[in-house]
C-alpha positions in Angstrom: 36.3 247.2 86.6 36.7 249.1 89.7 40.7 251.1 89.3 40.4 251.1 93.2 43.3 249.1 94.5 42.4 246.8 97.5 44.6 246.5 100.3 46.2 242.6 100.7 45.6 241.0 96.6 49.2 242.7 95.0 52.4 241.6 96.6 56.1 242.6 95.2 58.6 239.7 93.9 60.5 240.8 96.9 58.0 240.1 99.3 57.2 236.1 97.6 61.6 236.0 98.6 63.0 233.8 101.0 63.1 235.7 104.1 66.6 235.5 105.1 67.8 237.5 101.9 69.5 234.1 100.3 67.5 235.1 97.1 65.5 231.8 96.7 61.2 232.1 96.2 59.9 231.6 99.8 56.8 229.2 101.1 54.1 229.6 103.2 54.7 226.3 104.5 58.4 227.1 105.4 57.4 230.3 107.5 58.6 232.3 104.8 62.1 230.6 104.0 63.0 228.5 101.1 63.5 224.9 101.4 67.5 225.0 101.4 67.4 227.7 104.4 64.1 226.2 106.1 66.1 222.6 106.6 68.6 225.0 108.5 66.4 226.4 110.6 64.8 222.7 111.1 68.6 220.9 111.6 69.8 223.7 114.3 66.3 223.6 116.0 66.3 219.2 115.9 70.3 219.7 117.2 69.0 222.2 120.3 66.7 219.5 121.1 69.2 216.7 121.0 72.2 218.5 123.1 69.1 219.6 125.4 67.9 215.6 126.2 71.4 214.8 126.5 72.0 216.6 129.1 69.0 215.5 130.9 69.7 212.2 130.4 72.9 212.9 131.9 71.5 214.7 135.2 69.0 211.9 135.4 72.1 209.4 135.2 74.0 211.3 138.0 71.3 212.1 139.9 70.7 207.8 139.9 74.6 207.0 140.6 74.7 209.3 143.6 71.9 207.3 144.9 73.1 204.2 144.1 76.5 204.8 146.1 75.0 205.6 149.3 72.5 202.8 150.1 70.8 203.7 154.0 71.6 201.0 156.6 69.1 197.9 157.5 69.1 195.1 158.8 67.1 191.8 158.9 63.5 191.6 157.1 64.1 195.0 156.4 66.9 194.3 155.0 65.6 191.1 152.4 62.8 194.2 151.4 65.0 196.5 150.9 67.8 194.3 148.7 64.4 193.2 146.5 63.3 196.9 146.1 66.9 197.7 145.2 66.7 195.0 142.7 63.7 196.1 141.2 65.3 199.7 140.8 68.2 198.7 139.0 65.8 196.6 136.8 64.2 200.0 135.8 67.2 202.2 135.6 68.8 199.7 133.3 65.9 199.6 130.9 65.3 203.2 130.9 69.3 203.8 130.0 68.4 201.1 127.3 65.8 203.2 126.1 67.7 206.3 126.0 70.6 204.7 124.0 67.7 203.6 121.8 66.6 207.2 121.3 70.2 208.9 120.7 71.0 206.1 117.9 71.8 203.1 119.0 69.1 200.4 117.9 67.5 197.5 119.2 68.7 193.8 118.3 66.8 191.9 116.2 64.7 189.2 117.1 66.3 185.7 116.7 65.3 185.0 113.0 65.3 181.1 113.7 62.2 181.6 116.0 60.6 184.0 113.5 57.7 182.0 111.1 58.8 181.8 107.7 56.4 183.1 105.0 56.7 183.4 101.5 57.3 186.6 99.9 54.1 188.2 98.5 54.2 189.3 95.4 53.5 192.8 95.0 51.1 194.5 92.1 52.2 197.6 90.8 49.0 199.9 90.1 48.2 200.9 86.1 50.1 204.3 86.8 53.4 203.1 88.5 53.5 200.6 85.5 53.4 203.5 83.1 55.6 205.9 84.9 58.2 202.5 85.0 58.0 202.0 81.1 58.1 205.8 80.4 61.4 205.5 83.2 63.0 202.6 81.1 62.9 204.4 77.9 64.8 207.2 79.0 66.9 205.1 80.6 67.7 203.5 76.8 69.1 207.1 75.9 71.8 206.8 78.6 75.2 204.9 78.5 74.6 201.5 80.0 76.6 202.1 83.2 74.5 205.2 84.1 71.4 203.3 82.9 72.1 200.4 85.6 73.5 203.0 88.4 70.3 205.4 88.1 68.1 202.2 88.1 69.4 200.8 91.2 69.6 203.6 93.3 66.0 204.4 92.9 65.2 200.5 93.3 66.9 201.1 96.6 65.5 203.9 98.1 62.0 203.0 97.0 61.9 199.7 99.2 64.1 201.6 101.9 61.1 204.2 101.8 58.4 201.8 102.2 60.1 200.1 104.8 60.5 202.9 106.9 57.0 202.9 108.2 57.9 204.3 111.7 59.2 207.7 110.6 57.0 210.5 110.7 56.1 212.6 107.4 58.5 215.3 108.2 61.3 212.5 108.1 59.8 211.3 105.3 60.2 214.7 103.2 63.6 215.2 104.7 64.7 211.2 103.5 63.6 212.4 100.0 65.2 215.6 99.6 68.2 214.0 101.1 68.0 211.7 98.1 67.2 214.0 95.3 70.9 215.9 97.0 73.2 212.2 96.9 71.5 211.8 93.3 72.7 215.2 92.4 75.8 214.9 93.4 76.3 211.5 92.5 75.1 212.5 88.9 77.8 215.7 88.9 80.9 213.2 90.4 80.3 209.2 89.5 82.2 208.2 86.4 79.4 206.2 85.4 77.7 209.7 84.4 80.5 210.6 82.5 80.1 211.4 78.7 76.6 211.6 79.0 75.0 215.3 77.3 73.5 218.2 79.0 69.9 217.5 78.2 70.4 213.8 79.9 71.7 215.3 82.6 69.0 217.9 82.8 66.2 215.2 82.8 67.9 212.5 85.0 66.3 214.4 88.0 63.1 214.6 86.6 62.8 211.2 85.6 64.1 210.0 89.0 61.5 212.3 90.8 58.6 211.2 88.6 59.3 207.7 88.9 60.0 207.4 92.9 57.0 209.9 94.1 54.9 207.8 91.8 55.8 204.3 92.8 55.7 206.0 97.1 52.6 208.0 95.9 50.0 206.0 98.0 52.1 205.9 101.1 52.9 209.6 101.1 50.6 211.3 99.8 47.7 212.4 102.6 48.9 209.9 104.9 46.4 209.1 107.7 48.7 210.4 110.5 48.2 213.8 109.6 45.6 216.5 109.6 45.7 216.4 106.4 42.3 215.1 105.2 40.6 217.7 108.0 42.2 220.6 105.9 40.9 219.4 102.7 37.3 219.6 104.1 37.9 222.9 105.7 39.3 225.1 102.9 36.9 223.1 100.6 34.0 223.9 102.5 35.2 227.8 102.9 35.1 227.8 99.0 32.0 226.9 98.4 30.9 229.3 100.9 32.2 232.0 98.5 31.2 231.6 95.3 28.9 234.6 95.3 32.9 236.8 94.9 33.3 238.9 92.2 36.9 239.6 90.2 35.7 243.6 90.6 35.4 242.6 94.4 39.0 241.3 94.0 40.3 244.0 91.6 40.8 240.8 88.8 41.2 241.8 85.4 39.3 239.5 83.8 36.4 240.4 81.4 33.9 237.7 81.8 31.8 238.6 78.9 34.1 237.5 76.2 33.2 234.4 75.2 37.4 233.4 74.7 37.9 234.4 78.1 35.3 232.6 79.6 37.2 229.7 77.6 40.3 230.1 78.8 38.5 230.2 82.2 37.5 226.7 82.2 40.7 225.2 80.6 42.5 227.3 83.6 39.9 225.7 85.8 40.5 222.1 84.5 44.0 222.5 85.2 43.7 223.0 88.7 41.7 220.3 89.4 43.7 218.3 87.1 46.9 218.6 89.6 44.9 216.2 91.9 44.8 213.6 89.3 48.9 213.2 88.6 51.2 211.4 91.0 54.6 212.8 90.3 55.4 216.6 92.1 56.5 217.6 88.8 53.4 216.7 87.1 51.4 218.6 89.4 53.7 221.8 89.0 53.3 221.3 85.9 49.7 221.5 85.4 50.2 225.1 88.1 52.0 226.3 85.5 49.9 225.5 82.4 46.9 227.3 85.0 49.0 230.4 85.2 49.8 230.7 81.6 45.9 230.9 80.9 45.6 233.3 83.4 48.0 235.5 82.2 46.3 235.2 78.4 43.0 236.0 80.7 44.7 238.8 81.8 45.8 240.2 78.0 42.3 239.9 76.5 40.1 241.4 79.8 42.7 244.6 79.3 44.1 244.7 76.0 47.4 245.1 76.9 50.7 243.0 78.7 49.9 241.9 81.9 51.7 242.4 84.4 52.7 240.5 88.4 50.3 242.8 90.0 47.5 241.6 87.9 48.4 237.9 88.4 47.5 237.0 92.1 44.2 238.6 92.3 43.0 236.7 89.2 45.0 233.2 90.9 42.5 234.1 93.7 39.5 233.9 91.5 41.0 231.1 89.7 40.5 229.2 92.9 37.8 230.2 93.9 35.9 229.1 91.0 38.0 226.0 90.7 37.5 224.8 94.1 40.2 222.0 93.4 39.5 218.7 95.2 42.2 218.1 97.9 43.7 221.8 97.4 45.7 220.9 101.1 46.8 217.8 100.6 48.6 219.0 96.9 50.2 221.8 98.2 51.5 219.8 100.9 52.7 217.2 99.0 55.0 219.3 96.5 56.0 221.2 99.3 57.3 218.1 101.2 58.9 215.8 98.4 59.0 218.0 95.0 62.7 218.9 94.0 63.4 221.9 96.5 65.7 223.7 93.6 62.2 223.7 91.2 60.7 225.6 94.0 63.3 227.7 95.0 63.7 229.5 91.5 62.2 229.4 88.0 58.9 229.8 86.2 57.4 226.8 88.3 58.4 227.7 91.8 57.2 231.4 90.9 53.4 230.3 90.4 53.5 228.0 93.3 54.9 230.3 95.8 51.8 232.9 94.3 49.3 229.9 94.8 50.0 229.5 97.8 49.7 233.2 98.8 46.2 232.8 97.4 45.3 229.6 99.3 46.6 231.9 102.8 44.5 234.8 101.4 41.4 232.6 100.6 41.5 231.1 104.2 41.9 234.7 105.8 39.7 236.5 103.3 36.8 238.9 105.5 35.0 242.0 104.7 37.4 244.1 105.7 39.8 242.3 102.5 37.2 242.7 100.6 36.3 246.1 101.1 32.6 245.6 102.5 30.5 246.3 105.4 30.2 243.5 108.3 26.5 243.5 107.2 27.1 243.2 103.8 29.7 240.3 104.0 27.4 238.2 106.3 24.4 238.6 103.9 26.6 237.3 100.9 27.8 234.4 103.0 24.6 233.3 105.0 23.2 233.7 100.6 20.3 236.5 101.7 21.7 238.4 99.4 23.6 238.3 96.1 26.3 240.9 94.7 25.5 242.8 91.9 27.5 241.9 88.4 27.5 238.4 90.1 25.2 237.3 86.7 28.7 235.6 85.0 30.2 234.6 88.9 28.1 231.3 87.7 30.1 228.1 86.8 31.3 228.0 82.8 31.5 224.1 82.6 28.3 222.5 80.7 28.5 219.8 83.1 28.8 222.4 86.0 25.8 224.1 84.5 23.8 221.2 84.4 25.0 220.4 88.4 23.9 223.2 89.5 21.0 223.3 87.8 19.7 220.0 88.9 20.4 221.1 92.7 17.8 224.1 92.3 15.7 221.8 90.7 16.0 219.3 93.8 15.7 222.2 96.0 12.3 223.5 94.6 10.9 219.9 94.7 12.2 219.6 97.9 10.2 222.9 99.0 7.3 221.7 97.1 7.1 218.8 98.7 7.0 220.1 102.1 4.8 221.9 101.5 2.8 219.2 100.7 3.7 217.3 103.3 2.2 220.0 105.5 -1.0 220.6 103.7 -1.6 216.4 103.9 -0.8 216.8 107.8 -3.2 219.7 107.9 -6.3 217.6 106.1 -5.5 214.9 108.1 -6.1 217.0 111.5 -9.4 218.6 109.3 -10.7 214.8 108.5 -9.8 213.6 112.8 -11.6 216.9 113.6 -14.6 216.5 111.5 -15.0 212.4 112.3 -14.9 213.9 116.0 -17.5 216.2 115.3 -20.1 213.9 113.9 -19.4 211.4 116.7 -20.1 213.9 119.4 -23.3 215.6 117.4 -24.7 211.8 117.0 -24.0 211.1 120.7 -25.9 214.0 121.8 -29.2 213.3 119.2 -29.0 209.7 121.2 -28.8 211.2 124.6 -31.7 213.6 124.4 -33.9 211.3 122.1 -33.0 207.3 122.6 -33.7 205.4 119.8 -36.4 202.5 121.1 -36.2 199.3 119.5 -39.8 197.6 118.9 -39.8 194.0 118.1 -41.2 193.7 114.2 -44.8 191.7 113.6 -43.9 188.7 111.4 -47.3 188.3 109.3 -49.0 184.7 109.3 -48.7 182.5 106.4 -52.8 181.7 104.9 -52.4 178.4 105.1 -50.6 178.8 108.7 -53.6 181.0 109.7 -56.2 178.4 108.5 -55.1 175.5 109.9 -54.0 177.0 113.2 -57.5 178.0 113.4 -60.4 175.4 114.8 -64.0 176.2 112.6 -66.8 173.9 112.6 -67.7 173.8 108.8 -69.6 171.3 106.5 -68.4 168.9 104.4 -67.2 170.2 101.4 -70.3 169.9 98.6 -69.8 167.2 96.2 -71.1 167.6 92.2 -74.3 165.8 91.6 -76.4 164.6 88.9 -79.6 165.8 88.2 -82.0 164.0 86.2 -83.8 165.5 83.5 
């Protein structure tokens, strides 16, 4: 392992800190500020925006009654015109007032439900997961007092259907409906008398369980939803990975000791839970298998070295981790605990500590050049274009058998491919030889013909005998006839 330190792969606990000084683990995603002081920033910057249309809907208002009062003088035709354009003016200024009352809160009537078509309520199907995450919700619900059970249960009933109503609101006012939830259940679970009596550890795990069972029921409608770029970032970062496998951990200063056949096992059950995070619904879940990652990696970490290890040594080897990983929808995950997981698990504690360092090494990944990496311009593009490999990059090969096997079977494919090519080109090559050489005898015959015709004599049929004889007209005695002689 290389004891050279590279510039950008260690960061201090101070600089993973919210960024206005409030203490809290800050987020990529939040421009450096934890979720408590990044809904500040958001509120002040949404109430700018709101004073600032106000006051041009105002000026446009003023600007429309100053008009209004001082109408220009006609007469006659003109007149009718000019009382029908007038008309038609007020018709627009009234409905553009309507829509800015619309905008700054006021909201449209509803349609007359007598002219609405009556349909029957669908029944909706609740997918194999929601069903379990509901039975797992129920039974913790049994350890509760019965009031608390029925209060808890109906307020996530509500806000579930109000959620999946709401299909107008953007995803930031989706994330900003849900953390205002997890806040009125906090409080509500802190000051209701319905909670009263009930232990700490109940308490504790009320807003987990409310968490996991909401986010898993809304899971389809907010997770990736097709109004954002979501899905184009997935293929992006996943497509940057896979450009650089060929990394080394001595390229990233990672202390991890590939050749030890328990690392290399705690390799693959670190890899497993990355790409496990895609496969759970619940925010929690997912941090929760980020945290089971990290703990391998920090055992990684103890066995490469022999000794403790310690923050510096963490993100380089989360960098590998990913790397090697190359989780399937790495965007869309991060996103989504960012958005709707319980902003105080992310804002302190063992879970919000590996996720902030995650994310630094999802940033890092996207950013990485040679200059991060401490080689040439040549050498970078040679590793990336896959002229070259890296030497020690003999265990930078996938650990999984089933990986193994993958990537076997694509070299195989790509050798048959070449060979067939090649093929291909030697069949097109004989088949050009054959055109070439039928050619050849055509022209070679036509020339024998030119300069020596062929002359085609009409073949003598030979004459039958008895044809011959009795075509022909002789003059000869009768035949002789046997004759007795006497003695």
């Amino acid at each position: 392992m290389s004891s050279k330190k590279k510039r950008g792969f260690h960061m201090k606990e101070s600089e993973l800190l919210c960024k206005n000084g409030c203490g809290f683990y800050g987020n990529v995603a939040w421009q450096g500020y934890c979720s408590k002081c990044w809904r500040e920033v958001c509120q002040k910057s949404r109430q700018a925006q709101i004073e600032s249309d106000a006051l041009l809907a105002r000026k446009i208002a003023d600007s429309e009654r100053a008009q209004s009062s001082q109408p220009p003088p006609v007469q006659g035709a003109e007149a009718l015109a000019f009382d029908k354009f007038g008309e038609k003016k007020k018709q627009h200024s009234s409905t553009r007032s309507k829509a800015m009352k619309t905008f700054f809160g006021k909201t449209a009537k509803s349609p007359n439900k007598e002219t609405q078509p009556q349909h029957p309520p669908l029944e909706k199907k609740h997918s194999s997961e929601s069903q379990r995450a509901m039975g797992d919700f129920m039974e913790f619900l049994k350890m509760l007092n019965r009031p608390a059970a029925q209060d808890l249960n109906k307020q996530c009933r509500f806000f579930v259907e109000k959620v999946q109503r709401s299909t107008q609101l953007n995803i930031e006012e989706q994330s900003e409906l849900v953390q205002d939830f997890y806040a009125a259940i906090g409080e509500r679970i802190k000051t209701h008398v319905a909670f009263k009596g009930s232990s700490q550890d109940q308490l504790e795990g009320m807003l987990d369980n409310v968490e996991k069972i909401i986010m898993t029921r809304l899971y389809r409608t907010l997770f990736c939803p097709p109004y954002t770029d979501d899905e184009q970032k997935d293929l992006a970062i996943q497509n940057r990975i896979r450009r650089l496998r060929w990394i080394t951990p001595a390229m990233l200063d990672a202390v991890i000791d590939e050749g030890n056949p328990r690392v290399r096992e705690l390799i693959e059950r670190a890899q497993t839970d990355l790409i496990e995070v895609n496969s759970r619904r619940a925010p929690i879940d997912k941090l929760a298998c980020i945290v089971r990652c990290s703990q391998n990696i920090f055992k990684i970490i103890n066995l490469s070295q022999e000794a403790p290890a310690s923050a510096d040594d963490y993100l380089p080897a989360v960098i590998y981790m990913v790397l090697k990983a190359n989780p399937p929808q790495l965007h869309s995950n991060i996103q989504y605990i960012t958005r709707f997981a319980n902003p105080s698990r992310l804002m302190q504690g063992e879970a919000g500590y590996y996720f902030t360092n995650v994310c630094c090494a999802i940033s890092f990944v996207e950013n990485l050049d040679a200059q991060s990496l401490s080689l040439t311009q040549e050498e970078y593009d040679s590793y990336m274009s896959g002229k070259a490999t890296p030497p020690g990059s003999q265990f930078n090969q996938p650990i999984c058998n089933g990986l193994k096997l993958m990537y076997a079977n694509l070299a195989s494919l790509e050798e048959l491919r070449g060979k067939q090519d090649q093929l291909m080109k030697n069949a097109r090559e004989l088949q050009r030889e054959m055109t070439a050489w039928r050619d050849s005898v055509i022209n070679q015959v036509d020339d024998v013909l030119k300069n020596k015709p062929l002359i085609i004599k009409r073949c003598k049929v030979p004459a039958g005998l008895d044809t011959e004889i009795s075509s022909t007209s002789l003059n000869l005695p009768a035949p002789m006839m046997p004759q007795v002689v006497n003695q």
